[in-house]
C-alpha positions in Angstrom: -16.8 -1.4 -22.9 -16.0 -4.5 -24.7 -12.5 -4.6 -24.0 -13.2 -3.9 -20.5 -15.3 -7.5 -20.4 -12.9 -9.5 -21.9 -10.3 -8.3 -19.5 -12.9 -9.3 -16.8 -13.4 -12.2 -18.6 -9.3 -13.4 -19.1 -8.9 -12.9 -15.6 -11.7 -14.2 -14.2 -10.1 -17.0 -15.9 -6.7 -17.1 -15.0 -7.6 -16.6 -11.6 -10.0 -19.5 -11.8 -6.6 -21.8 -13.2 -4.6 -20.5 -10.5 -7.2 -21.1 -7.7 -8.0 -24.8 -9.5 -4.2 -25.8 -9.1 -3.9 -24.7 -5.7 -7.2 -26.5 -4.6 -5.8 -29.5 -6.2 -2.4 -29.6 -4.7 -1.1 -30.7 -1.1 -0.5 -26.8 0.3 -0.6 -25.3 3.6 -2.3 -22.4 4.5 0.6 -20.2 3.2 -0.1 -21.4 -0.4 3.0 -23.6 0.0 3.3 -27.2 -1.7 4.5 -30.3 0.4 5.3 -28.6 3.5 7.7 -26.3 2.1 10.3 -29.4 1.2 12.6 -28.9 -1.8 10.7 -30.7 -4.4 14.3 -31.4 -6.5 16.0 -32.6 -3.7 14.4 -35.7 -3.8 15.8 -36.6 -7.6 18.7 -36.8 -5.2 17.2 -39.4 -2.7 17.1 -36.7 -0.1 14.3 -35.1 1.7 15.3 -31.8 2.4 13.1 -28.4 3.9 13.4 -25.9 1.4 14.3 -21.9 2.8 11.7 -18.9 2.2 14.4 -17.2 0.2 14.2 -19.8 -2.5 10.7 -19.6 -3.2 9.4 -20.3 -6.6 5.4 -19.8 -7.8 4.1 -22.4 -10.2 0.7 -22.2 -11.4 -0.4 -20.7 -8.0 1.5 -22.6 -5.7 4.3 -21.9 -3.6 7.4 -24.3 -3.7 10.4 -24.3 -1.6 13.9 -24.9 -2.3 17.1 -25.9 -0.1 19.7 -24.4 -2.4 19.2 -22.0 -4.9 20.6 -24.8 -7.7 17.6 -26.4 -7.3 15.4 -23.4 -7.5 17.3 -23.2 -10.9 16.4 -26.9 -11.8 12.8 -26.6 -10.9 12.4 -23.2 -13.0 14.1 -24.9 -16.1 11.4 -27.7 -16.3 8.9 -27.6 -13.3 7.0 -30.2 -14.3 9.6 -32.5 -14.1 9.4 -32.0 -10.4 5.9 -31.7 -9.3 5.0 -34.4 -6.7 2.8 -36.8 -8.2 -1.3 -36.6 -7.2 -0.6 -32.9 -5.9 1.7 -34.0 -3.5 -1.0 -36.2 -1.6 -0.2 -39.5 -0.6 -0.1 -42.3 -3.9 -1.1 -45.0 -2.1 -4.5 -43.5 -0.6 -4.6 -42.5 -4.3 -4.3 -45.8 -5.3 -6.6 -47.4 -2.9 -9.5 -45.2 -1.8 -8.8 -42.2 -4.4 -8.7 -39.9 -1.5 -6.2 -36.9 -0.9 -4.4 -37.6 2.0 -1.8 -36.0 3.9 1.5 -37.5 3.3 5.2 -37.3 5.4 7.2 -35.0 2.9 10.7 -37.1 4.6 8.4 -41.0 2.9 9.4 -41.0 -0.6 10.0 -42.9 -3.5 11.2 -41.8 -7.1 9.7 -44.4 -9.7 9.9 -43.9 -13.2 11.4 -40.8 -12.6 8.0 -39.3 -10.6 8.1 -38.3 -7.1 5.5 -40.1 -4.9 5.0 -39.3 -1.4 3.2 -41.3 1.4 1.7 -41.0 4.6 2.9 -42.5 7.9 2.3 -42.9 11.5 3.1 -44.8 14.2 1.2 -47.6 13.0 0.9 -47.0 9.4 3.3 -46.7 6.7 1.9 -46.6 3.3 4.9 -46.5 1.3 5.4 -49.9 2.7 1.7 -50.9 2.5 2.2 -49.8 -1.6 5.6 -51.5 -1.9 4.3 -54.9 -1.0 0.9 -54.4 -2.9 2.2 -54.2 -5.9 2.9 -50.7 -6.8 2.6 -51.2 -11.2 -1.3 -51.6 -10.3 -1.8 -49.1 -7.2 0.1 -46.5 -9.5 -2.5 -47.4 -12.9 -5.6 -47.0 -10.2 -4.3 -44.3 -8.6 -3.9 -42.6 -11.9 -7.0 -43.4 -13.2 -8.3 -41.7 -9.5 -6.5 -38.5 -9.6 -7.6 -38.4 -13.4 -11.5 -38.7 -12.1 -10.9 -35.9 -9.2 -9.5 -33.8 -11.5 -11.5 -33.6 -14.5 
């Protein structure tokens, strides 16, 4: 009987990890991160839509490649890949602390971390961030995502 709680108990767990990952990150209602874009592509200063037959899991979300090299890369060191602030927008993240949708194609690779922004017709944030100095909005927006995810 007490084996059979602990079991309980380890996966109630891990299932409680896996569901606080996925709650955290940028995902679409298919469980996949960042609109399905190939999160090593943009080490390459491209934004490119990752194919369903290059799907990789990573503590419970799903993550899109465009080649199956970079579904290599990513499942050698996956964390040097992850989108910064789940893959929400760093300069709401830096400003308000909120999780906002970002445009997977606005990027910027800084200190060799991929931030994404959101834009609109009116709005582009990864400008907004550039020309508010981006040393402080990245400390605050650290210090944000640190506080929503604790």
């Amino acid at each position: 009987m007490k084996k059979v709680q602990i079991l309980i108990l380890i996966t109630s767990l891990i299932m409680n990890f896996m569901y606080g990952q996925q709650a955290m990150c940028n995902i679409n209602s298919k469980g996949i991160a960042i609109e399905g874009y190939d999160v090593v592509s943009y080490f390459n200063n491209k934004a490119l839509k990752g194919k369903s037959k290059y799907t990789c899991t990573y503590r419970g979300v799903k993550y899109q490649f465009a080649t199956k090299e970079n579904l290599k890369k990513f499942k050698s060191n996956p964390t040097n890949y992850l989108p910064q602030y789940g893959g929400w927008c760093a300069y709401a993240m830096g400003t308000t602390g909120e999780k906002v949708k970002m445009d997977p194609k606005v990027f910027e690779i800084r200190d060799n971390k991929l931030y994404l922004f959101y834009t609109s017709f009116f709005t582009n944030t990864y400008k907004k961030w550039i020309d508010e100095n981006p040393k402080k909005l990245k400390e605050k927006a650290n210090k944000n995502w640190k506080a929503l995810t604790q």
